[in-house]
C-alpha positions as CSV (number, residue, x, y, z in Angstrom):
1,X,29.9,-23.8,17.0
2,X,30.5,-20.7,15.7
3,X,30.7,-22.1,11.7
4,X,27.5,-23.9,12.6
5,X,25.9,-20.2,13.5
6,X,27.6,-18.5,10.4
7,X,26.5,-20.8,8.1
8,X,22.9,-21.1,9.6
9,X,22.8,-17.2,9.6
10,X,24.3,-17.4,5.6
11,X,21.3,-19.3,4.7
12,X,18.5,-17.5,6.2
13,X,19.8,-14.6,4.5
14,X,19.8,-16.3,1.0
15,X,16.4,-17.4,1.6
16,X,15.1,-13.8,3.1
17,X,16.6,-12.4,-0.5
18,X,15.6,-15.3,-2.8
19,X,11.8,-14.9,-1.3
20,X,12.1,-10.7,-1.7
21,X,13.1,-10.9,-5.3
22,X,10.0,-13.5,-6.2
23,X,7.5,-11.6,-4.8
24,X,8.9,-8.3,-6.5
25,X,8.9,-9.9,-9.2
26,X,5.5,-11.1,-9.2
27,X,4.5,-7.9,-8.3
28,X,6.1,-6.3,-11.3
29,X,4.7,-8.8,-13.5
30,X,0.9,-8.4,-12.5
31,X,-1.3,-6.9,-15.4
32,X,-3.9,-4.2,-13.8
33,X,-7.2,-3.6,-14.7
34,X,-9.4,-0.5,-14.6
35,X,-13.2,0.1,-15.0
36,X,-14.7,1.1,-18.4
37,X,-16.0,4.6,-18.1
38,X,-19.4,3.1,-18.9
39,X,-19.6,1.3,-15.8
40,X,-18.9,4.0,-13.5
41,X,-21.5,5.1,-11.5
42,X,-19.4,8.0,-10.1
43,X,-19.9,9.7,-13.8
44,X,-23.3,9.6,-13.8
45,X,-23.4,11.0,-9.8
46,X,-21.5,14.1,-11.4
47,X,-23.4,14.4,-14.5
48,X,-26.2,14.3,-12.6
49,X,-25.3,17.1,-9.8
50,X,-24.0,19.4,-13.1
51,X,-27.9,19.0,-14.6
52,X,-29.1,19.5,-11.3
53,X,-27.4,23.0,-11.1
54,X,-27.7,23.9,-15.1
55,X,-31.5,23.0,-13.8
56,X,-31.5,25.7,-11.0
């Protein structure tokens, strides 16, 4: 009984480390994107609020 539990035990462990190293890897291998400056509205907000107190 006891091999049966070791060996069970053995396996779980491979497959806890097999599915940890796919999903890094994965991970590691996903390409990011970022917004072009042109689409972001949070420019225009600021360029906005700097006119606004050029303005004042």
């Amino acid at each position: 009984m006891y091999t049966f539990i070791m060996i069970v035990s053995i396996l779980i462990i491979i497959v806890i480390i097999l599915a940890s190293a796919l999903t890094t890897s994965k991970a590691y291998s996903y390409k990011h994107t970022i917004d072009p400056i042109e689409n972001n509205p949070n420019i225009k907000t600021n360029n906005d609020e700097i006119n606004k107190k050029s303005d004042s």
